[in-house]
C-alpha positions in Angstrom: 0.0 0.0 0.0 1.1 3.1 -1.1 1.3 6.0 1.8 3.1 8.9 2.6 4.3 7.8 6.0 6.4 4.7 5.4 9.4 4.6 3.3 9.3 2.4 0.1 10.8 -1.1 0.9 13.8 -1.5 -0.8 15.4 -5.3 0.1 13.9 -8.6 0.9 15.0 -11.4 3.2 16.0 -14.5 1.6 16.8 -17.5 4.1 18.3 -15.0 6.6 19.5 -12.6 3.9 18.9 -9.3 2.8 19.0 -8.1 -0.5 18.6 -5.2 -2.1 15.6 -5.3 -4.9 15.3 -3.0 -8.2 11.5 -2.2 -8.7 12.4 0.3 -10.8 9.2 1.1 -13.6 11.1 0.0 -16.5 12.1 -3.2 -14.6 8.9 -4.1 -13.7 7.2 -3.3 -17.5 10.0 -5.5 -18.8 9.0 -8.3 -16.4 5.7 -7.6 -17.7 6.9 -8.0 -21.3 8.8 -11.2 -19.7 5.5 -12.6 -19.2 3.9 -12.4 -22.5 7.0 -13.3 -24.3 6.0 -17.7 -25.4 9.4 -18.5 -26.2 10.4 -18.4 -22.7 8.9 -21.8 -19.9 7.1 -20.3 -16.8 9.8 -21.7 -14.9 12.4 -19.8 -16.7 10.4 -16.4 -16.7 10.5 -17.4 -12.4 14.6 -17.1 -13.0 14.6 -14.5 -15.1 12.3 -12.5 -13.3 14.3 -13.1 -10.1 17.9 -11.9 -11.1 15.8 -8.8 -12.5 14.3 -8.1 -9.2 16.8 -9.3 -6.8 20.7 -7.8 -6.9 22.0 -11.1 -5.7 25.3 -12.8 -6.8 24.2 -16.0 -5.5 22.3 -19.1 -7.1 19.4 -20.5 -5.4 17.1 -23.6 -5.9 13.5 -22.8 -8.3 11.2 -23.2 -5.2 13.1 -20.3 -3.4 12.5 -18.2 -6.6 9.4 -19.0 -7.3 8.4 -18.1 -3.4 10.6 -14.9 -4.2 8.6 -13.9 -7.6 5.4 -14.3 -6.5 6.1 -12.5 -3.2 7.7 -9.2 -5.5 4.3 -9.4 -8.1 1.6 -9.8 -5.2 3.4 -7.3 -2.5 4.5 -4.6 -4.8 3.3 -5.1 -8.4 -0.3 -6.3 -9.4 -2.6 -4.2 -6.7 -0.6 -1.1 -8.5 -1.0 -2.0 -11.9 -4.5 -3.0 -12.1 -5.1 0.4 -10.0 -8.9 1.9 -10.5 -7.4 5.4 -10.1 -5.8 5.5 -13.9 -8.9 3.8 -15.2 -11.8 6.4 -15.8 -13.9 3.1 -17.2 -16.5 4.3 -14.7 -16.4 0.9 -12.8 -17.0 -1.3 -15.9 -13.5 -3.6 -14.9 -12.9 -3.2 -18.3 -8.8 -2.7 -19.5 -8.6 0.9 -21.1 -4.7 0.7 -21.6 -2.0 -1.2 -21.7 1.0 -0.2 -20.7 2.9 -1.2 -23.7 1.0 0.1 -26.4 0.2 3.3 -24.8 3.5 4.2 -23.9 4.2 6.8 -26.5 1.2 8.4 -25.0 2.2 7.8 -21.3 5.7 9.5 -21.7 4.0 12.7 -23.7 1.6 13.2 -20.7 4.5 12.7 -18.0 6.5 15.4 -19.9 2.9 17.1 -20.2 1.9 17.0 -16.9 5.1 16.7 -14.6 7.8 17.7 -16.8 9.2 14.0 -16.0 11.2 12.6 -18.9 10.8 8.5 -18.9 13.3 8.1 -20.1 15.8 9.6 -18.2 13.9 8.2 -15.4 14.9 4.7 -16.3 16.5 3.1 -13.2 15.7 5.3 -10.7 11.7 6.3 -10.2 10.2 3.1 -8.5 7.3 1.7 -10.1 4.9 2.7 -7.2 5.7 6.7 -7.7 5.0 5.6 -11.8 1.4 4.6 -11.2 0.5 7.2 -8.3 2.1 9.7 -10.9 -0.2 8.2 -14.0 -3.1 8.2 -11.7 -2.5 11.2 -11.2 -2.7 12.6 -14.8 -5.1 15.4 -15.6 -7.9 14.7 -18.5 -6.2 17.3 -20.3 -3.0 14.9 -21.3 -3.2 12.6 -24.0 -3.0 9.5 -22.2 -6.3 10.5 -20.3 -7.7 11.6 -23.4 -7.3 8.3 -24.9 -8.6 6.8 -22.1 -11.9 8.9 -21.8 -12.6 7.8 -25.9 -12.0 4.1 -24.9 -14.3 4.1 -22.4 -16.6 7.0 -23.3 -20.7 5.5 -24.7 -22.0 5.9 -28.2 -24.8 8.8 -27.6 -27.9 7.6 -28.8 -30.4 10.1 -31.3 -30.7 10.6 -34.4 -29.2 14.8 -34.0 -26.0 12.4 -31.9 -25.2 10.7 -35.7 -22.2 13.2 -36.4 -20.9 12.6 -32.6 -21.5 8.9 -33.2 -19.8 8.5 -36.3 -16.6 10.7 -34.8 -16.5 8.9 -31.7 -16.7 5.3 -33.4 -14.1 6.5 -35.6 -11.6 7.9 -32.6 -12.4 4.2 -30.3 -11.3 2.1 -33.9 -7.7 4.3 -34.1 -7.2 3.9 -30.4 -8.1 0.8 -29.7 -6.3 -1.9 -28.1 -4.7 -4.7 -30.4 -6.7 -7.1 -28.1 -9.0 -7.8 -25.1 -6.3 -8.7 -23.0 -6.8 -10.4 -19.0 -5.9 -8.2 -17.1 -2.0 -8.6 -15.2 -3.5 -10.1 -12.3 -5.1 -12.6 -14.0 -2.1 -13.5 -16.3 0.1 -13.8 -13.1 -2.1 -15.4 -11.4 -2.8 -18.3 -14.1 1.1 -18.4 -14.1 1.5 -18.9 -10.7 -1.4 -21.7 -10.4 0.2 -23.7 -12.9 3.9 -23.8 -11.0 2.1 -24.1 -7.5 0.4 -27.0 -8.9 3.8 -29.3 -9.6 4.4 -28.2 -13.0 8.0 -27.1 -13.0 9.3 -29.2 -15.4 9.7 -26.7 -17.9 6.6 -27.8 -20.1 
């Protein structure tokens, strides 16, 4: 949880351990791209995922990673992601952006908005200050624009046709590519198929 009282947590404890972990945005949307990628086995995207969130120089066995992983996505990742307070959907559940597609959009409205460059940002804004920062964007940006024509009705009438026809128009450029699950659900699904003996690599 997110609050301005406590200090973001910065290292984990691994059989008696700490480590330090990098939850960095971009770390955390390449994990995300980690997890969509099929070439990779789950139980390789668990090690991967690990020596990307975890600055350890030491090997350790899959269930230890795994343990790890899923601790990392459910503790400091998914909640955030799948946050209500970028999606103006009205309460609908349904997925207005992706994080991916829109990112051309999201870096415009961070410079837009905030002055932030992304870029330069790689490596050092943590992914929680990201998405309180993109929650956080005004309906004025572009990314929020997009947004309000994703989620935004068809008026109804016959003296609504022009507003209609623009509006169907805008939601078929900015569209998603496809009705994707949402993170949690991905991860989740992941996680279910490992916790249920599958680590063979299949």
């Amino acid at each position: 949880m997110f609050t301005l009282t406590d200090r973001l947590e910065d290292e984990i404890e691994i059989e008696g351990e700490v480590y330090p972990l990098d939850l960095s945005f971009d770390v955390v949307l390449r994990f995300f791209d980690l997890m969509d990628d099929d070439i990779f086995f789950d139980t390789e995207k668990i090690d991967i995922s690990f020596q990307m969130f975890v600055l350890a120089d030491i090997d350790f066995d899959f269930e230890t990673k795994y343990k790890v992983v899923q601790t990392i996505v459910e503790t400091f990742i998914v909640d955030k992601e799948d946050s209500p307070s970028s999606d103006s959907s009205g309460g609908d559940n349904k997925k207005l952006y992706d994080l991916k597609q829109d990112a051309e959009y999201i870096y415009a409205s961070f410079m837009q908005e905030y002055g932030i460059d992304l870029i330069d940002m790689q490596g050092e804004l943590r992914w929680e200050k990201f998405i309180a920062l993109l929650g956080g964007l005004r309906d004025k940006t572009k990314f929020k624009e997009i947004i309000g024509i994703r989620g935004a009705k068809l008026p109804s009438g016959k003296e609504m046709a022009d507003e209609r026809k623009r509006l169907r128009e805008l939601k078929q450029i900015y569209a998603l590519k496809k009705d994707q699950k949402t993170k949690e659900q991905e991860l989740n699904d992941m996680f279910n198929i490992l916790s249920g003996g599958k680590k063979d690599g299949h």
